[in-house]
PLY file of the C-alpha trace (Angstrom):
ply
format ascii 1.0
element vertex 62
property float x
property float y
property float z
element edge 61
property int vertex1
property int vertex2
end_header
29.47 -61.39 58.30
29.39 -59.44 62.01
26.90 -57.66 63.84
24.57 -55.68 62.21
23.29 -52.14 62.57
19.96 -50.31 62.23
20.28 -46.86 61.42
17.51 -44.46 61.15
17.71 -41.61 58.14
15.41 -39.19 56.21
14.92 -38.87 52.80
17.75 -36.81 52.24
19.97 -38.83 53.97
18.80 -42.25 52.26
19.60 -40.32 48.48
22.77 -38.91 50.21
24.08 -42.60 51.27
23.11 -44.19 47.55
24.38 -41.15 45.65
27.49 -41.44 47.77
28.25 -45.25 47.48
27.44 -45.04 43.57
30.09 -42.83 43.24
32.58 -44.70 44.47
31.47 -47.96 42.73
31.73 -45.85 39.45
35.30 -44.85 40.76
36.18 -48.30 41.66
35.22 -49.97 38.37
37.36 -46.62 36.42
40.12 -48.10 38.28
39.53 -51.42 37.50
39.03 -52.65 40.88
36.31 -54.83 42.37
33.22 -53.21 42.86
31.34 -56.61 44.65
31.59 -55.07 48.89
29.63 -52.06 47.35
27.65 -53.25 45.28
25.78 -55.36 48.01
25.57 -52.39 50.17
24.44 -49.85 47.95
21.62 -53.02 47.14
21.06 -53.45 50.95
20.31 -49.78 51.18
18.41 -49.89 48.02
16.33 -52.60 49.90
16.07 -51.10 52.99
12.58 -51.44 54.71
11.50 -47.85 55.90
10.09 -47.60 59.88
5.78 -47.55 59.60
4.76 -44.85 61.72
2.24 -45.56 63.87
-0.91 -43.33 63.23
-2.33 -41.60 65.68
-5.98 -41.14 65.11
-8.03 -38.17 66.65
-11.21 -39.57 68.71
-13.35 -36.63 69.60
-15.37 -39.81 71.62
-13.11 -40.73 73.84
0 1
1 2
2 3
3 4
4 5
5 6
6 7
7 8
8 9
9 10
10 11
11 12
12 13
13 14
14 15
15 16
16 17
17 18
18 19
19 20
20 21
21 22
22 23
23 24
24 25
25 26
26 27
27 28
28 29
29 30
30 31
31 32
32 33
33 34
34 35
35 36
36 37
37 38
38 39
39 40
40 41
41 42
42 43
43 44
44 45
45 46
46 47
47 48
48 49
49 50
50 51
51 52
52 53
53 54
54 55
55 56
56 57
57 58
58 59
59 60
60 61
């Protein structure tokens, strides 16, 4: 495997990406072809740790 890449995404884009890959592993497999390459991404998306925000907390003291 080669280089990796961090993307960032919303929501919308995260269901966008998994609805997107789904469908073509349901077109693959009505084709009869191997489904394996998107399988692991759509599970590597699945998976995919979201950023922690870092909370910023309102200190009337300081």
């Amino acid at each position: 495997m080669g280089e990796k890449r961090i993307i960032e995404v919303d929501e919308y884009q995260h269901g966008l990406i998994l609805n997107v890959l789904n469908d073509k592993r349901n077109e693959l497999q009505e084709q009869g072809k191997d489904t394996e390459f998107v399988d692991e991404t759509l599970i590597n998306v699945m998976d995919a740790p979201q950023k922690k925000r870092k909370k910023h907390r309102h200190d009337p003291e300081r």
